[in-house]
C-alpha positions as CSV (number, residue, x, y, z in Angstrom):
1,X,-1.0,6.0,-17.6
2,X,-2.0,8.8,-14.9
3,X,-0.3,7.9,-11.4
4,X,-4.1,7.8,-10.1
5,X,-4.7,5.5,-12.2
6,X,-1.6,3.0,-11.2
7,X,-2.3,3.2,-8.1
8,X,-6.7,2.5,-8.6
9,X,-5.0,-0.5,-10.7
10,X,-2.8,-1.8,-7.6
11,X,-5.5,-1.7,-5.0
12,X,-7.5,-3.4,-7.6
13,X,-5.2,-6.1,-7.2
14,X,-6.4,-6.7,-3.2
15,X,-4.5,-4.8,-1.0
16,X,-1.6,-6.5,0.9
17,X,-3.1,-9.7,2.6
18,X,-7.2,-8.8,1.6
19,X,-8.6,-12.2,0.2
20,X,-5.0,-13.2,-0.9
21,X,-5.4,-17.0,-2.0
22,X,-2.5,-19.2,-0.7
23,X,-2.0,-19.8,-4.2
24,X,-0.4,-16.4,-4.5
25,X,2.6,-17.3,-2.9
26,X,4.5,-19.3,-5.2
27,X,8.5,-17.6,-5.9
28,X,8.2,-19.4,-9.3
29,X,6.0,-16.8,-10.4
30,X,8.0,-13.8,-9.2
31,X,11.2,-15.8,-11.4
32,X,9.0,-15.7,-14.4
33,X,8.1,-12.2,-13.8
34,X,11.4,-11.5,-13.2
35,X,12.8,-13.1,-16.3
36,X,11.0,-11.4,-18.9
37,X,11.8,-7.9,-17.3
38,X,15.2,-8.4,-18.1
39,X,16.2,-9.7,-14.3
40,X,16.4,-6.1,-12.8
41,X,17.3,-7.9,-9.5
42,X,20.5,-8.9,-10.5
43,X,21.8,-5.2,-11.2
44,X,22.4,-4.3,-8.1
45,X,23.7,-5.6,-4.8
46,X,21.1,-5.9,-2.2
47,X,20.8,-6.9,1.7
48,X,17.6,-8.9,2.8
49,X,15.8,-8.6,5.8
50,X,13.0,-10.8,7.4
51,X,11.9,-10.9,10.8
52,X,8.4,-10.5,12.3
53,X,9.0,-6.9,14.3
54,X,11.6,-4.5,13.9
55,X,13.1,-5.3,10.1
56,X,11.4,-2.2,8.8
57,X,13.4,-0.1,11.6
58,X,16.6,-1.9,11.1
59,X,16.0,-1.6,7.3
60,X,15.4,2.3,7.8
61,X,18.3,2.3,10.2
62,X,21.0,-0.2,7.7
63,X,19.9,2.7,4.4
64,X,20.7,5.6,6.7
65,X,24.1,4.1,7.5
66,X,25.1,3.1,3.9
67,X,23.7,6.6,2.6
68,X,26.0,8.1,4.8
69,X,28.9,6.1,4.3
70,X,28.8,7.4,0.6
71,X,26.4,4.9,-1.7
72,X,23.4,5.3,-4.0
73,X,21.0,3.8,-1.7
74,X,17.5,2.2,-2.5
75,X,15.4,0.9,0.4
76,X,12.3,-1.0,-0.1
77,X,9.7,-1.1,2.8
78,X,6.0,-2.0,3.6
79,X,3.4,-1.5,4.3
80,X,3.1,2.8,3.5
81,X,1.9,4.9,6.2
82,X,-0.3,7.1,3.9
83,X,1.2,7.3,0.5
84,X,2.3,3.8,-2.0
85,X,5.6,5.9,-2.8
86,X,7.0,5.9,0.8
87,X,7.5,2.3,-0.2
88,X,10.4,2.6,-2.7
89,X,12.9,5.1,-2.1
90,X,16.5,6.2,-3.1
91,X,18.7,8.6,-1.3
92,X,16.0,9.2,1.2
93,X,13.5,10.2,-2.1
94,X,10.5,8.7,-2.3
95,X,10.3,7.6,-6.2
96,X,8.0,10.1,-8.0
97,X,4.4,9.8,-9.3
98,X,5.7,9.8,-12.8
99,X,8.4,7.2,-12.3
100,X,5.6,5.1,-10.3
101,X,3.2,5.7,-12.9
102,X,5.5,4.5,-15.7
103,X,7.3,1.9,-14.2
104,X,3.4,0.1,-13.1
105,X,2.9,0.8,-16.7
106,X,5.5,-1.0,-18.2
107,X,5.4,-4.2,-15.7
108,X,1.5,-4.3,-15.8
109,X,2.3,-4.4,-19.6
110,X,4.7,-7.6,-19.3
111,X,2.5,-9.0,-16.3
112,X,-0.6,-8.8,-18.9
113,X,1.5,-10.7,-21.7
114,X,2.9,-13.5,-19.9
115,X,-1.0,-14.2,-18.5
116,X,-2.2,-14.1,-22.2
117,X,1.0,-16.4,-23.4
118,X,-0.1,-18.7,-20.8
119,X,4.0,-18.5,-18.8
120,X,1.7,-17.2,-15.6
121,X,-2.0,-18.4,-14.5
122,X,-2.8,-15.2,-13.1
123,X,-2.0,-11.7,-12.8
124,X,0.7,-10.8,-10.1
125,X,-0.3,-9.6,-6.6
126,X,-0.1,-6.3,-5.5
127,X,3.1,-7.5,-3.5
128,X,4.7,-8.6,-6.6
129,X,3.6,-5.4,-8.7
130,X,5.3,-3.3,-5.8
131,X,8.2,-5.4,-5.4
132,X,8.9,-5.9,-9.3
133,X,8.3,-1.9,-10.0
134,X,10.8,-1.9,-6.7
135,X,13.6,-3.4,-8.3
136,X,12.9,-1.9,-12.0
137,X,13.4,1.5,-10.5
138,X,16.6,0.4,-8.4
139,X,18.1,-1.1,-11.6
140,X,16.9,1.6,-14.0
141,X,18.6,3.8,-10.9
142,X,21.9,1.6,-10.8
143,X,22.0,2.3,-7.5
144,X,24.9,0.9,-4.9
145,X,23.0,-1.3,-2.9
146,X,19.4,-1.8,-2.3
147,X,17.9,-2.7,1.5
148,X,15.1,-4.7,1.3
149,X,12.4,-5.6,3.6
150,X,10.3,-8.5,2.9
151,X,6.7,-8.2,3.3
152,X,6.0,-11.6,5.3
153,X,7.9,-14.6,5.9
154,X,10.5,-15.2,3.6
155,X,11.0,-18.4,2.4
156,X,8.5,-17.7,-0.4
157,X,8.1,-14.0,-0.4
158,X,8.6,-11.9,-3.5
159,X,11.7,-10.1,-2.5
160,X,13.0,-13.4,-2.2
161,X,14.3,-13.8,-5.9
162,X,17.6,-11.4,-4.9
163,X,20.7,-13.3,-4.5
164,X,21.8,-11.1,-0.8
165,X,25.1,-9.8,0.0
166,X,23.9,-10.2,3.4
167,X,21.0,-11.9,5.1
168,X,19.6,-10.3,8.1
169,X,17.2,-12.1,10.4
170,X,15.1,-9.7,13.4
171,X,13.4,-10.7,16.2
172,X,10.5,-13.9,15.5
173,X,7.1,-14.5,17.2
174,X,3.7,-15.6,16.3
175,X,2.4,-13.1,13.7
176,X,0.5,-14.4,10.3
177,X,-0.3,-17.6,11.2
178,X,-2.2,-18.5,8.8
179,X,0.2,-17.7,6.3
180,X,3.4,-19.1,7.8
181,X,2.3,-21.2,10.9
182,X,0.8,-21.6,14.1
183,X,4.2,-22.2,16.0
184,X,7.6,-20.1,16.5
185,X,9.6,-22.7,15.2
186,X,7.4,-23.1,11.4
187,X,7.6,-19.2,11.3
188,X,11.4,-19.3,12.3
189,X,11.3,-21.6,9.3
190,X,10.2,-19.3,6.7
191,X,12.1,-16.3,7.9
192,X,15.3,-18.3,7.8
193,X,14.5,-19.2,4.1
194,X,16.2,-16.1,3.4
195,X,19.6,-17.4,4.1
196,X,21.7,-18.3,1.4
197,X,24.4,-21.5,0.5
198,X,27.5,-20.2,2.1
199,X,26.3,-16.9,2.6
200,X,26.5,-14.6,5.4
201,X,23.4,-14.0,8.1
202,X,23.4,-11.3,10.9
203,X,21.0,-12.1,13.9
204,X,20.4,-11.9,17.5
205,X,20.1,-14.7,20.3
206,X,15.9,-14.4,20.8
207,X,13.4,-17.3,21.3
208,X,15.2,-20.6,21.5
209,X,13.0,-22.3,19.3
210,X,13.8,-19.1,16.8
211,X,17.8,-19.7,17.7
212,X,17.3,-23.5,16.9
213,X,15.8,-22.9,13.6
214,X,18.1,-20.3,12.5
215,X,21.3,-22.0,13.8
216,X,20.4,-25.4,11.9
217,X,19.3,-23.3,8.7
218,X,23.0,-22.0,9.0
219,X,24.7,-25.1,9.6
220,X,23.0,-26.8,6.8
221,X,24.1,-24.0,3.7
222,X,27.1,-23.7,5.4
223,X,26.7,-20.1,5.7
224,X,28.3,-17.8,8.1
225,X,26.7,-16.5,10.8
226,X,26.6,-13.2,12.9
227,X,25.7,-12.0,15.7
228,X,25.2,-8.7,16.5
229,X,25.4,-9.0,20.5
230,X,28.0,-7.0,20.5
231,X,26.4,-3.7,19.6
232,X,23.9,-4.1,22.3
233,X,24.5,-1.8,25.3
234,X,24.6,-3.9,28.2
235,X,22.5,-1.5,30.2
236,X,18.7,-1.6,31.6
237,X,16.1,0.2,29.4
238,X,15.7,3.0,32.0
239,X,19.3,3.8,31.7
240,X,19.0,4.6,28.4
241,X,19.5,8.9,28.1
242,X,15.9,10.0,26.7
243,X,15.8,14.1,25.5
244,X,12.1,15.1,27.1
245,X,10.3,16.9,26.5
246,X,11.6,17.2,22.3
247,X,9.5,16.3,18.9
248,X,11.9,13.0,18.9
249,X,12.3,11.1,22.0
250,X,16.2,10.0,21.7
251,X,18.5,7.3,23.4
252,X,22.0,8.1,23.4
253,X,24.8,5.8,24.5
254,X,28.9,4.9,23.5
255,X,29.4,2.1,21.3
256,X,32.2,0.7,20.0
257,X,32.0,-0.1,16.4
258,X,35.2,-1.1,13.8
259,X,38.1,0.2,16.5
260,X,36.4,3.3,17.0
261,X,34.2,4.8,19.9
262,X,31.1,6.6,18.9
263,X,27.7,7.6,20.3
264,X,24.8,6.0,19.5
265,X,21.6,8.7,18.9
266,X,18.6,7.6,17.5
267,X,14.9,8.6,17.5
268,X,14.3,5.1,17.6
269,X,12.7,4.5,21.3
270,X,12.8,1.3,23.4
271,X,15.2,-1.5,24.6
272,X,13.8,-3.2,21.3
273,X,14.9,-0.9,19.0
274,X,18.0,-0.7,20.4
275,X,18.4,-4.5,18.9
276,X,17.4,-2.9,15.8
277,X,19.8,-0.7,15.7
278,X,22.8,-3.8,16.2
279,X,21.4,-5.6,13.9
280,X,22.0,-2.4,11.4
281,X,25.5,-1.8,12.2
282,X,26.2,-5.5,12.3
283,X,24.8,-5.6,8.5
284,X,26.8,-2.3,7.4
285,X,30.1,-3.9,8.8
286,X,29.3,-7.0,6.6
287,X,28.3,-5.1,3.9
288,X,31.7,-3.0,4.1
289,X,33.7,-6.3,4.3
290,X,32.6,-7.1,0.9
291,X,33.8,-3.9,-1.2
292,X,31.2,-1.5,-0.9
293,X,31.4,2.1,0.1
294,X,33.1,3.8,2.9
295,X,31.5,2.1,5.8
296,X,33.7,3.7,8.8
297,X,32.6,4.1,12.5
298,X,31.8,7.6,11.6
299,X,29.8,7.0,9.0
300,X,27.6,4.3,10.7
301,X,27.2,7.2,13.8
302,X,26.1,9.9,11.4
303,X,24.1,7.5,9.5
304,X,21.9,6.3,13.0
305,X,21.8,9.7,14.1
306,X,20.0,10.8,10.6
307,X,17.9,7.6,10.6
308,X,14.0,8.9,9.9
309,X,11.3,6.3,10.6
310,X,8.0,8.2,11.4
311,X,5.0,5.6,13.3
312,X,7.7,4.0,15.1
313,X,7.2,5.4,19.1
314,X,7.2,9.3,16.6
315,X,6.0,11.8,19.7
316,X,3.7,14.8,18.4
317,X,4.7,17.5,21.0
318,X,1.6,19.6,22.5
319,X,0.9,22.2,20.0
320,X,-3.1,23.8,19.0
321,X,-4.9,22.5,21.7
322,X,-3.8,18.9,21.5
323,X,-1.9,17.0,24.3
324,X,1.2,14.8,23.5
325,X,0.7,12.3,21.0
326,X,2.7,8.8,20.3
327,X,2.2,7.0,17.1
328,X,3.6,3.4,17.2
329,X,2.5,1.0,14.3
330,X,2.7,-1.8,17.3
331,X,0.4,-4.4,15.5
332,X,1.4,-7.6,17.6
333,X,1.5,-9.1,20.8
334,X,5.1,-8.4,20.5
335,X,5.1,-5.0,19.4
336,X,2.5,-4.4,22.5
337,X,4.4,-5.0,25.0
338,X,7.4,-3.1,23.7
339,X,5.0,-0.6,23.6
340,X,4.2,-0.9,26.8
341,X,7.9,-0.8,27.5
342,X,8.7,2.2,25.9
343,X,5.7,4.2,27.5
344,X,6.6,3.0,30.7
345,X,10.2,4.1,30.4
346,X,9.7,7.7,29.0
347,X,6.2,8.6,30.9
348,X,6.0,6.6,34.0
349,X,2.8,7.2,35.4
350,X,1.2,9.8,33.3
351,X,-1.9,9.0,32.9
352,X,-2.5,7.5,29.0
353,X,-5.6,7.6,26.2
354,X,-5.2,4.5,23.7
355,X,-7.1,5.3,20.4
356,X,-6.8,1.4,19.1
357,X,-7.9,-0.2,15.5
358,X,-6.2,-3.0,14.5
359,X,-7.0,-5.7,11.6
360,X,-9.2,-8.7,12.0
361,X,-6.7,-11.2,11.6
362,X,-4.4,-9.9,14.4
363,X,-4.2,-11.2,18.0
364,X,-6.8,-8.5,19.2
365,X,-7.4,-9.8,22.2
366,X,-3.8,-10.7,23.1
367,X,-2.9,-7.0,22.6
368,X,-5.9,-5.6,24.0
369,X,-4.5,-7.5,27.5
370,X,-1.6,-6.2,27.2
371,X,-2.0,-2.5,26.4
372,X,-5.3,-1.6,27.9
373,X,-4.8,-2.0,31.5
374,X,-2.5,0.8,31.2
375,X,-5.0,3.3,29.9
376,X,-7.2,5.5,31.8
377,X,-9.9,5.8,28.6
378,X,-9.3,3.1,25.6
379,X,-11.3,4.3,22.1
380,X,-11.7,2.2,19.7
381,X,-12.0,3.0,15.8
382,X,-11.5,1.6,12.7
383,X,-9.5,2.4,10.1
384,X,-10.1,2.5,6.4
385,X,-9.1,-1.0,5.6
386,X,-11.0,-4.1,3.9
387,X,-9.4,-5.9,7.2
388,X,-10.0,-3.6,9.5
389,X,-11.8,-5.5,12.7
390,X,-15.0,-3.2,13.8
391,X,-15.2,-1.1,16.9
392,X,-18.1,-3.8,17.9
393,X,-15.1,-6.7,17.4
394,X,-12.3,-5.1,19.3
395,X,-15.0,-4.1,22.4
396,X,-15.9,-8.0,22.1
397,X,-12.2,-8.9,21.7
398,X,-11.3,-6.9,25.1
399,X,-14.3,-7.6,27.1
400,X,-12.1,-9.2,29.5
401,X,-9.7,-6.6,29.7
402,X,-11.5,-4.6,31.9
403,X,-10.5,-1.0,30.8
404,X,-12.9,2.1,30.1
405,X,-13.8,1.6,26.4
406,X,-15.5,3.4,23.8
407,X,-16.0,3.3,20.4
408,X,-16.2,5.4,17.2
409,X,-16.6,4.6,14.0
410,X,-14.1,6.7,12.3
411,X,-10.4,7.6,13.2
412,X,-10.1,11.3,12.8
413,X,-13.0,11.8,15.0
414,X,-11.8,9.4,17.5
415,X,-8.7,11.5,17.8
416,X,-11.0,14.9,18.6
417,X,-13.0,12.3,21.4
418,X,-9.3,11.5,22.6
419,X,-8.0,15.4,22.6
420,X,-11.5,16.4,24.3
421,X,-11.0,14.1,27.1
422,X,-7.3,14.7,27.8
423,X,-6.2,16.5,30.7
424,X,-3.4,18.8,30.3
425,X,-0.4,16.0,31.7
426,X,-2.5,13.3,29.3
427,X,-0.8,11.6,26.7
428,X,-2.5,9.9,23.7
429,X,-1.4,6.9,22.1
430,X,-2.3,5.5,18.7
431,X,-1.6,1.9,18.3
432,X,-3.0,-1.1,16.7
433,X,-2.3,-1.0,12.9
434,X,0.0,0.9,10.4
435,X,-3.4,1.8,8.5
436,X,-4.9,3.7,11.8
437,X,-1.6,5.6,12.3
438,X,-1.4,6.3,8.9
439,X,-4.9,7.6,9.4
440,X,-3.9,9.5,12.3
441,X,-0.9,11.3,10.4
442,X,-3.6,12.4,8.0
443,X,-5.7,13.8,10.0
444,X,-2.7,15.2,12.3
445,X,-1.6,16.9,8.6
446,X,1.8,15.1,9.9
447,X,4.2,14.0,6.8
448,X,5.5,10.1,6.5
C-alpha cells in the first residue's frame, strides 16, 4: 500500500470529529484492537496527558525535556497542522511515509479481520487507526518512553488503553460539549478518567469545579497527586522578558528545578503557557523518580529551550512584502482570551488584522466577542474542513461584535486581502482553528 493511499483510506474513515457516532467511543474496542496486535502499548513506558488547552504544548514541551535528558522519545499529538505524520514522532522525526504506509497496512489488515470474525461491529475510527499505528511504531521503535496526548476527553479516549507512568492533567473549560458535557465539572470528569489506582497525577490549581473533580478522582484511587505550582514564576505576564522583534517571541526567567537554578527560555508565549511549561517539568521530575533517563535540572533547561511547537503564538517576521504574522491554533473561548493576552503583552497597541475560520461546532460567537474588538479589520474564511462554519455563519455568529468584517471564501486569498490592507506597523493574526493555520502555513510555504 502507497502512503497516498493510507492516508485516502484514513480520511475515508471521517476525519477527527466529522459525523463521529457516539457509538465510536467505546475503550472496549480499542482493548480488542489492541489485543490482537500483540498489545504494542504495553512495550513501552508512557506519560498521559488530557486537558482541554495547552496538553499538546506541555506534551511538546515534557518530549523536549526527556529527549534531552538522554531517552528514545516518542510523542504522539493531534490534530496535524498540514501533514498526518507530524502526528507520530520519535526523536523529534516525524515517522516516514513508508513506515506510515505499512504500519496502516498491517492494522487496517487486523481491523478488517476482527470486523469479519465478528470480535468488532465496525471498523476503527480514524482516531483509533492513528492511535493504534501510534503505538505499533513506538513499540516496533522500543523507544524509552512515549508522551501521549489524548485527542478529547479521556475517560474513554483511545490513548486511554496505556497503563501511565504519570498522569498529567492541563487546564479544563467548556470545549466538546457534546461529547463530554455541558458543564466544567462533567468534562473535569472525563479528563480525570485518565488517572490511575494509586498512580501519580501532576496538575495545576484552575477552576474550582475542575480542582473538586480532580482532587476527589485522586482521593478515591488513592493516587498521588502533584502540583506543579511551584514552577510557576510568581511574576505578572508583562514582566515576562520577550526578545522583539525575532522569528520566536521568547520568555525568559530563573527557575529552580531539582536543587539547581536554571533559566527558563521558551518560544512558547503567554502567562498560559508558562503553566504549560510547569506542568512539563513537574511530569519530567516524576518521570525521573521512577528510573528513567537522566532527568537533571540541566537537562530539563536545554530540553525547554529546544522545545519546537509551530501554530502556538509562532511570529512570521516581515519578510517579501508581508507584515508580521501570528499563528495561534486558539480554537476556544479559552484559548481566545489567552490570545488576547499574549497580543496585548508583546504588541500593545499596534493596530491588529484577524483572518478567523473556526469549525461549526466551536463557541463562534463566544470567541468572536472576545477577539474581535481588538481588531481594526476582522476577515473571515473558511478552511478546508467538512466542519468548517462558513464565512456567512461566523459574520452571523459575530453580528454583535461590532467589528469591521469581511469575508472570503478561501484562506490563502484571505491572507493576500489581509497583507493588502496592512499598514506597515500592522500585524496579522490567524486564529480560529488548527485547520486554517495549517492552511495558512501552506500557503505561507512555512514548515510544521
Amino acid at each position: 500500500m502507497s502512503y497516498e493511499t493510507a492516508v485516502s483510506s484514513m480520511f475515508a474513515l471521517g476525519h477527527e470529529l466529522a459525523n463521529t457516532p457516539s457509538h465510536k467511543f467505546d475503550l472496549e474496542h480499542m482493548r480488542v484492537l489492541m489485543r490482537a496486535l500483540d498489545h504494542p502499548e504495553t512495550k513501552f513506558p508512557s506519560v498521559l496527558i488530557a486537558g482541554t488547552n495547552g496538553k499538546g504544548s506541555t506534551a511538546a514541551t515534557l518530549a523536549s525535556i526527556l529527549l534531552a535528558s538522554g531517552l528514545k522519545t516518542g510523542l504522539y499529538t493531534s490534530p496535524h497542522l498540514i501533514r498526518l505524520n507530524e502526528r507520530i514522532r520519535i526523536s523529534g522525526q516525524q515517522i516516514s511515509d513508508d513506515d506510515f504506509a505499512r504500519l496502516h497496512g498491517a492494522v487496517d489488515k487486523v481491523a478488517g479481520e476482527l470486523v469479519d470474525h465478528q470480535e468488532l461491529p465496525w471498523h476503527p475510527s480514524f482516531f483509533e487507526m492513528m492511535t493504534a499505528i501510534a503505538f505499533a511504531y513506538f513499540a516496533r521503535e522500543r523507544v524509552d518512553v512515549a508522551v501521549l496526548e489524548v485527542g478529547m476527553g479521556g475517560r474513554l479516549d483511545a490513548t486511554n488503553v496505556v497503563e501511565p507512568l504519570v498522569s498529567v492533567i492541563t487546564d479544563i473549560s467548556l470545549d466538546h460539549q457534546k461529547f463530554l458535557g455541558d458543564s466544567v465539572s462533567e468534562i473535569a470528569h472525563e479528563k480525570a478518567g485518565i488517572v490511575r489506582q494509586c498512580g501519580i497525577v501532576v496538575t495545576l490549581p484552575q477552576q474550582p469545579a475542575a480542582n473538586d473533580v480532580i482532587g476527589n478522582t485522586i482521593l478515591e484511587l488513592d493516587a498521588t497527586g502533584v502540583s506543579a505550582v511551584q514552577y510557576v514564576p510568581p511574576v505578572s505576564p508583562a514582566s515576562a522578558s520577550y526578545a522583539v522583534p525575532t522569528a520566536k517571541a521568547q520568555s525568559r526567567y530563573p527557575l529552580e528545578v531539582m536543587g539547581k537554578q536554571i533559566v527558563v527560555e521558551t518560544s512558547l508565549v503567554g502567562r498560559h503557557q508558562l503553566r504549560n511549561v510547569a506542568l512539563a517539568i513537574a511530569a519530567a521530575e516524576q518521570v525521573g523518580k521512577k528510573g528513567l533517563g537522566g532527568i537533571t535540572g540541566e537537562s530539563i533547561e536545554r530540553g525547554i529551550r529546544e522545545t519546537t511547537w509551530p501554530g502556538r503564538f509562532q511570529v512570521v517576521e516581515p519578510a517579501q512584502g508581508w507584515p508580521e504574522i501570528v499563528l495561534d491554533v486558539a480554537h476556544n473561548p479559552a484559548g481566545a482570551w489567552a490570545l488576547r493576552s499574549a497580543l496585548s503583552e508583546r504588541y500593545g497597541d499596534r493596530p491588529l488584522i484577524f483572518v478567523f475560520g473556526a469549525m461549526r461546532d466551536k463557541a463562534i460567537s463566544e470567541m468572536a466577542e472576545i477577539l474581535f474588538p481588538t481588531a481594526e479589520r476582522v476577515i473571515v474564511t473558511r478552511p478546508r474542513n467538512p466542519r468548517s462554519a462558513s464565512p456567512e455563519e461566523i459574520l452571523h455568529a459575530a453580528s454583535r461584535t461590532g467589528a469591521e468584517i469581511q469575508s472570503v471564501a478561501d484562506v490563502a486569498p484571505a491572507l493576500e486581502c489581509a497583507r493588502e490592507l496592512a499598514r506597515q506597523d500592522t500585524v496579522i493574526v490567524v486564529t480560529g482553528s488548527i485547520y486554517l493555520v495549517g492552511e495558512a502555513m501552506q500557503a505561507l510555504r512555512l514548515h510544521a
